[in-house]
C-alpha positions as a printed NumPy array, in Angstrom:
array([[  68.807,   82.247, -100.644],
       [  68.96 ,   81.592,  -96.944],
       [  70.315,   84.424,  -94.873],
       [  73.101,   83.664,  -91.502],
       [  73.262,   86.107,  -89.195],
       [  76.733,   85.875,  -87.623],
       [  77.291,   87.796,  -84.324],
       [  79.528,   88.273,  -81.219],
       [  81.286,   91.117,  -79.146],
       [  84.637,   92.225,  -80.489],
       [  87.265,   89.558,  -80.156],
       [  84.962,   86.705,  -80.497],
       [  86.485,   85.368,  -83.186],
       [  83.995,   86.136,  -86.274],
       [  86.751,   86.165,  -88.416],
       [  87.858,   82.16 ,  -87.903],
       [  83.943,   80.909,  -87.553],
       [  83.613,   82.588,  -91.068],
       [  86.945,   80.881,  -92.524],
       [  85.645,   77.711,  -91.341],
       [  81.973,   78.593,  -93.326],
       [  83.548,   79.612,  -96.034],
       [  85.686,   75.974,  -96.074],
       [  83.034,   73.792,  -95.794],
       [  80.038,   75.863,  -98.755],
       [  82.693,   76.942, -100.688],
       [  80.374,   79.227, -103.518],
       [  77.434,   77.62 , -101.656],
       [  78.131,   80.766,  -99.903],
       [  78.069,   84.477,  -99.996],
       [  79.558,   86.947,  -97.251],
       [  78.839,   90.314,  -96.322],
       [  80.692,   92.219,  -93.769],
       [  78.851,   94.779,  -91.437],
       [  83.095,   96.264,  -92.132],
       [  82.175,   97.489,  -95.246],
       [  79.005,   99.38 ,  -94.859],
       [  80.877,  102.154,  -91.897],
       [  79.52 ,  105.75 ,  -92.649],
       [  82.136,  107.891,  -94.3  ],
       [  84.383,  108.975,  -91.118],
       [  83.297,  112.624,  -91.205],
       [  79.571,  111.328,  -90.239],
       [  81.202,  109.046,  -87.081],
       [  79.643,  110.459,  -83.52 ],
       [  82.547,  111.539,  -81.437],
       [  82.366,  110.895,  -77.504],
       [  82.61 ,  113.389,  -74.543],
       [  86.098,  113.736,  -75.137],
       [  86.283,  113.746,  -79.076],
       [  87.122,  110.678,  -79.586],
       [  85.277,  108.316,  -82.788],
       [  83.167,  105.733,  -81.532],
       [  83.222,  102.967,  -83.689],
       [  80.747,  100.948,  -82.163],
       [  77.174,  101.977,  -82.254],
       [  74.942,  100.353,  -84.571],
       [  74.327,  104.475,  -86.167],
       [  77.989,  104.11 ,  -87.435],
       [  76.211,  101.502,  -90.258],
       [  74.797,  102.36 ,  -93.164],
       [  72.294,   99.758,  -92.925],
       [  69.875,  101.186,  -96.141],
       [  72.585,  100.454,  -98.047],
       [  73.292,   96.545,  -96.44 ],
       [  69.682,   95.758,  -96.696],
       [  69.168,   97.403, -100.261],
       [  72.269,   95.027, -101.206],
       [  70.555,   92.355,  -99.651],
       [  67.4  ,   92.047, -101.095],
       [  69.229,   93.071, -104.844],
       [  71.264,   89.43 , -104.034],
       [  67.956,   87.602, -102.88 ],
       [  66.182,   88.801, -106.283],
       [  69.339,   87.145, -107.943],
       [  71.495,   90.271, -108.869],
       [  74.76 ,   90.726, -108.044],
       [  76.714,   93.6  , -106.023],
       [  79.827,   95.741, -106.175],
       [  81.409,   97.63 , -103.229],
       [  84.491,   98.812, -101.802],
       [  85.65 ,   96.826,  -98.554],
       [  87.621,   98.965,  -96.023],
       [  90.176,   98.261,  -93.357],
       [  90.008,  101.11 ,  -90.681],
       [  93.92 ,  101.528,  -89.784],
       [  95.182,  104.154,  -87.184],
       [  96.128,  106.97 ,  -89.796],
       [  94.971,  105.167,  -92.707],
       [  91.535,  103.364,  -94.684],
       [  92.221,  100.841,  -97.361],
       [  89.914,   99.683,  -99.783],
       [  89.389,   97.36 , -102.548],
       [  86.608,   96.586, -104.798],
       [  84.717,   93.117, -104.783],
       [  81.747,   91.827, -106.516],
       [  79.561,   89.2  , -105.024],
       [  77.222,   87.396, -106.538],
       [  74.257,   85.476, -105.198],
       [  74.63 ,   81.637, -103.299],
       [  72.226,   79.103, -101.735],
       [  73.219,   81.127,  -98.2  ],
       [  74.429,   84.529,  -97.407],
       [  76.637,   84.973,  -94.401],
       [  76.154,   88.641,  -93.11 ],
       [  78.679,   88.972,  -90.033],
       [  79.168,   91.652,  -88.044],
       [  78.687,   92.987,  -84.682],
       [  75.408,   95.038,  -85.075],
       [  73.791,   92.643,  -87.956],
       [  70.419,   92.326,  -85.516],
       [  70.537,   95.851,  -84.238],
       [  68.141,   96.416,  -87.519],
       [  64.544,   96.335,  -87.988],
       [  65.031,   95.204,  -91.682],
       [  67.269,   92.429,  -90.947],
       [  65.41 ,   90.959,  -88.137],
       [  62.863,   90.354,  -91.052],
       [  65.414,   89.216,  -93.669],
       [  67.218,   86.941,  -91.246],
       [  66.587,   82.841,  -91.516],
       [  69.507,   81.564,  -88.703],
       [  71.332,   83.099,  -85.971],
       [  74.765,   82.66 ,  -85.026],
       [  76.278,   83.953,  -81.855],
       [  80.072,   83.931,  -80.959],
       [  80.81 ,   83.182,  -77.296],
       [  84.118,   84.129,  -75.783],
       [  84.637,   85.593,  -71.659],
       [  85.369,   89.467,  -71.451],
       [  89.046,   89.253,  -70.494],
       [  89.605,   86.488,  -73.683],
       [  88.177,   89.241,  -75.881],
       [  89.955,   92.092,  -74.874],
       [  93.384,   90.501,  -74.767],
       [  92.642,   89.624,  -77.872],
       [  91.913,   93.036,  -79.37 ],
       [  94.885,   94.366,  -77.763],
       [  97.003,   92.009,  -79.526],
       [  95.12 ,   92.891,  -82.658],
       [  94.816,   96.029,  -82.944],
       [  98.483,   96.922,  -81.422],
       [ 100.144,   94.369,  -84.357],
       [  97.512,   95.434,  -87.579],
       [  96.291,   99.046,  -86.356],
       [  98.71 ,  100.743,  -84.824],
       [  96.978,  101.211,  -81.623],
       [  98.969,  101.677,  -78.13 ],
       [  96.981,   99.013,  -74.697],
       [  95.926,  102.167,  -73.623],
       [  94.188,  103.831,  -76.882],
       [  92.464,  100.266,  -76.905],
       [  91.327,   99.891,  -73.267],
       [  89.869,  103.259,  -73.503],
       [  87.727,  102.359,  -76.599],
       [  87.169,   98.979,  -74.58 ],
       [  85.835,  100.83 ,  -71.869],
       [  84.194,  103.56 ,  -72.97 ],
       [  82.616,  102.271,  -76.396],
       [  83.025,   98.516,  -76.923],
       [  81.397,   97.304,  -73.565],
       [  78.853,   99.831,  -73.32 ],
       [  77.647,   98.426,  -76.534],
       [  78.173,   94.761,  -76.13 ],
       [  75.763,   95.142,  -72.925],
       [  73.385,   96.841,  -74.683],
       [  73.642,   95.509,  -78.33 ],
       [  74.884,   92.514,  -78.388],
       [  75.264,   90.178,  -75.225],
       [  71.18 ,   89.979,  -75.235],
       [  71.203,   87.995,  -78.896],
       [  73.324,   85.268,  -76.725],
       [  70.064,   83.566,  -75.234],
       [  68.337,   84.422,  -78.791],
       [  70.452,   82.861,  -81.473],
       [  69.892,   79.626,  -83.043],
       [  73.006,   77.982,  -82.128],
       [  75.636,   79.629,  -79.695],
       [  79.709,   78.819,  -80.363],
       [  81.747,   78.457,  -77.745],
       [  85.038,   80.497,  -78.725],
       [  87.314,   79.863,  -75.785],
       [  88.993,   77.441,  -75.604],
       [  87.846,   75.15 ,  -78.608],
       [  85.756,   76.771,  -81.257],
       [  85.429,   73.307,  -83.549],
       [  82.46 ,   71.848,  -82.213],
       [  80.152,   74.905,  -81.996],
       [  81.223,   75.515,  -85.78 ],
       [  80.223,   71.537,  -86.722],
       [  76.479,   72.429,  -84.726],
       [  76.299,   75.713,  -86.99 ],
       [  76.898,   73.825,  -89.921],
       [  74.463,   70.723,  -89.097],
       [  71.478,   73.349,  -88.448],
       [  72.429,   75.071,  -91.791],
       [  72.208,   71.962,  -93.947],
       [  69.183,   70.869,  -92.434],
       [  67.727,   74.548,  -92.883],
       [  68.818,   74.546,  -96.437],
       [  67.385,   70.678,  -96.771],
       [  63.375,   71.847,  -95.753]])
């Protein structure tokens, strides 16, 4: 099992790069979300002004991703609860995955870990320009979360950049293959998916 490494800031556009994976392996391929491995909320840090920061690579309980990592490599599978973080609310649901010739780990912090540096075979980054990104989590988060332009600008601003400088932007020179998310994402998923099958070929 060969391990993917998918990254980019918030509003990259994980989500559709990992729809179009998932289209072309089919149950050549596994996913794990970074989503579903979030700290129970009572263990969140809070900011100067008591708000929950969402985005520090701390907020991941990344014991547990690796642990569930190496149990698929040795050919077990895994049960856990995925969670969507609403405004007032957390859903979850259970899923079992089971072990493929790749596993897709996405997320913004994936490489923020020791472990998974060492676990990681390919690197992914997700490319989109500030402004693209934040639009883009306004619309989201306003339509599926509840959240007003200002409650999201202020998380922009006082969490989400701060850690894409520091986190995240730095893997853009480092990954294997860099997409392009703005304005046409096709092409950058066709390289990701060339250097995959010739990774999974040697």
């Amino acid at each position: 099992m060969k391990i993917l490494a998918l990254i980019g800031g918030s509003g990259s556009g994980k989500s559709t790069i990992l729809n179009g994976l998932r289209g072309h392996f089919q149950n050549r391929a596994a996913v794990l979300s970074l989503d579903d491995y979030y700290r129970p909320m009572s263990e969140l840090p809070v900011d100067e002004n008591g708000e929950t920061n969402f985005d520090l690579p701390s907020v991941i309980n990344d014991g547990a991703l690796v642990r569930d990592i190496d149990r698929l490599k040795r050919g077990e599978s895994i049960s856990l609860e995925t969670y969507t973080y609403n405004r007032d609310v957390m859903q979850s649901e259970k899923i079992v995955i089971e072990q493929a010739e790749w596993l897709v780990v996405e997320g913004l912090f994936v490489m923020a870990y020791p472990a998974m540096k060492e676990r990681v075979d390919l690197v992914g980054f997700i490319n989109a320009p500030v402004e693209v990104r934040l639009n883009r989590r306004i619309q989201r988060d306003g339509t599926e979360r509840g959240y007003s332009e200002e409650e999201v600008r202020y998380q922009w601003n006082n969490h989400v950049r701060p850690a894409d400088i520091e986190f995240i932007e730095p893997w853009r020179d480092r990954a294997d293959v860099v997409i392009e998310n703005h304005p046409h994402w096709e092409q950058g998923l066709k390289d990701l998916i060339a250097k995959m099958e010739n990774l999974d070929s040697t």
